[in-house]
Every structure is written in C-alpha cells, then in structure tokens.
N, C-alpha and C positions, 0 to 999 in steps of 0.2 A: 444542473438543468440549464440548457441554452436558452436564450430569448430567442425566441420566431420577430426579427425586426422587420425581415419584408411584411407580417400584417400590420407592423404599427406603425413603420414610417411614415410620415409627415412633413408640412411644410415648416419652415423655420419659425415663421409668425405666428403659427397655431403654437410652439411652444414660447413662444417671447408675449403671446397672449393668456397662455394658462399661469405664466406667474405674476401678468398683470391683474387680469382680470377673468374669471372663469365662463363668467354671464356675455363678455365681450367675446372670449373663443367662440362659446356656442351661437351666438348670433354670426358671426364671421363666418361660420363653419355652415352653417344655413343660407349662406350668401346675401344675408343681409350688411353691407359695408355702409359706414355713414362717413368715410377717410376723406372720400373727397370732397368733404366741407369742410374739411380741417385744414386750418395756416398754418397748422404745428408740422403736423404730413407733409404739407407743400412745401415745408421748408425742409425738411427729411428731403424729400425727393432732389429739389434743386440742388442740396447738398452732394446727395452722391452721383447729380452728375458731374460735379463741378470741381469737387473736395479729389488730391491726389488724382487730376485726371494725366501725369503723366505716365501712370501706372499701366502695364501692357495687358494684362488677365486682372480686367476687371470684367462684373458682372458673369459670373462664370456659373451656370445654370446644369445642375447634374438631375440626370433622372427625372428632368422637367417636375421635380418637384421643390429640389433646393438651390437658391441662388444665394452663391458667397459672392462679397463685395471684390475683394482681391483676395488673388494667393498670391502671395510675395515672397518666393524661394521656400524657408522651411514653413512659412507662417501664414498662415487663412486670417486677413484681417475684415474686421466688422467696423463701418464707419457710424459713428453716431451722435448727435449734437449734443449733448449733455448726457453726463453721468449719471440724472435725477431716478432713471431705471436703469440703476448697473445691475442689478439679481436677476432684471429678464434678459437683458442685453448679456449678460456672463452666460444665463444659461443657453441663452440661442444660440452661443458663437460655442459654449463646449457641442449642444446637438451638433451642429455642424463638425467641430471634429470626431463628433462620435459616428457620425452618419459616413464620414471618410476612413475612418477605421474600420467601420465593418466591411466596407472596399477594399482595405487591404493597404491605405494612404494614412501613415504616421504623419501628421503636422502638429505646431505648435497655435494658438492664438493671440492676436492683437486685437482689441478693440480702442479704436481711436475716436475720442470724443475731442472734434474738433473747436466747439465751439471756447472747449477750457484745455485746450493743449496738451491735452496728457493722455499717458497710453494706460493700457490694462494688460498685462503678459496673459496668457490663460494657457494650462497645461491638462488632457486631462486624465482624469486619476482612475482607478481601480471606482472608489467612491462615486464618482461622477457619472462612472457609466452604470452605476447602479440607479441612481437618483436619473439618469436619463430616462433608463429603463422604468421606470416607477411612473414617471411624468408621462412618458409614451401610452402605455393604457389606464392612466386617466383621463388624455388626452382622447381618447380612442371612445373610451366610457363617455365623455361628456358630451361627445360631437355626436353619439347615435341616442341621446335623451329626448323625448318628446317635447321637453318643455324648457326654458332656459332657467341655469340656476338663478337662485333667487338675487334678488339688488342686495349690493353688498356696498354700503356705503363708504366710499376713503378718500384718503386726501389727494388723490388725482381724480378722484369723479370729476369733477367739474373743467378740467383742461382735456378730459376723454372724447374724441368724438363721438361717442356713445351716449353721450349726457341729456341730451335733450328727447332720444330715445327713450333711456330708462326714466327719465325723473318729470317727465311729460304731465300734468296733471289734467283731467278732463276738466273739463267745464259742463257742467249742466246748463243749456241752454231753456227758457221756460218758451216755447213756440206759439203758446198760447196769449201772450200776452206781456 
C-alpha cells in the first residue's frame, strides 16, 4: 500500500514539534506561537542568519511549505545550536529528506550543531520513511483535535516558550473585599 504524502505533508517544525512536544504542535498548529518571547529562538534565528553565511543555497523554501537551511552538493544540512534536541532535530532533518525523496531528490543529511562543533551524518533508511510515515498522520490527527493534548510535564517544560502558557495558574481574585 503507498502513502497518499500530498494529504500529510507538512511543515518541518510541525514534525521537530510532535517529538518535542505534542501539546506544543497543536497550539502551533492553531496559530497560537508564544516563539517570539523566546531568547532561546532569538538566538536560533540570529544563528542561522549569521552561522555558514558563506554558503550559496541557503534558506531554500520548496513548496512554500518546507525550508531547508542549506543544501550543500549531495547533503541537506540543518543548523542547530545544541544537540540538547538531537531526536527532533534528526527527525526533522530525515522529514526533510524524505519530503525530497518523494520529489524524486536523493540527498544525504548534516545537522550542525554549532554551538559544540560537531556534525550529525543522517541517511535515510527504509525504517525512517516508515516512522516518517507514522509521525505524518499523527501529525495530521493531532492538528484537527478540538482540544489540545493534555500538559505533559518534562524536563524542557520550563526552557519551552510554552511554559508560561501551559503552566499559568489563575488566581482567584475576591472583588468583594
């Protein structure tokens, strides 16, 4: 049985967000963004305009719905400041070659985490474009739910720019007195 990937396709960050955070997809996916109150982002951002800027095909936007950092001859690289998310960051950068492959575009991946100097080779497999596939209509499941999944508390809640969203406590005010 083939995958139908033109209904699942998506953006790269809807999948680099379903392995971070599920609750954080579907808020993103709802256009709720809380990124641009994040130092963490802002420094992502300045990064990639600044990191490898003497590279020629950067920011390279297909199907206006996925933008790869660089392709650099056989290799699609992903620039990234820290390894601390290498399982979303591997799977974004495999989406991305899978999203090139179903184009008919064999590449390899790099993810370069620049702030600790080291690279990530990424190839992808038989395996991967199953696990792509898998992720893509869960993806697909989670963004047309009513409700967002439930707070799932972990150890990056709190560097999330989500955090003060999900973990927000009301106050009862007494107006009376």
């Amino acid at each position: 049985m083939s995958f139908d990937f033109e209904n699942y396709k998506t953006q790269g960050v809807k999948v680099n967000y379903y392995y971070v955070c599920q609750r954080k997809l579907w808020l993103f996916s709802k256009g709720i963004t809380m990124e641009h109150l994040s130092d963490r982002v802002l420094s992502g951002k300045v990064l990639h305009e600044t990191a490898y800027s003497r590279q020629k095909n950067r920011e390279i936007e297909i199907d206006d719905i996925v933008k790869l950092d660089i392709i650099d001859g056989e290799f699609v690289r992903e620039i990234k400041l820290s390894s601390k998310m290498s399982n979303s960051h591997r799977m974004q950068l495999l989406y991305y070659l899978y999203y090139l492959h179903m184009r008919g575009i064999e590449k390899k991946g790099i993810i370069n985490y620049v702030k600790e100097k080291k690279q990530e080779f990424i190839e992808l497999s038989d395996t991967d474009k199953i696990e792509i596939e898998k992720a893509l209509v869960e993806i697909k499941t989670i963004c047309n739910m009513e409700k967002p999944p439930s707070i799932e508390k972990k150890a990056t809640c709190k560097k999330c720019s989500y955090y003060e969203f999900c973990f927000v406590q009301e106050v009862e005010i007494d107006l009376d007195g």
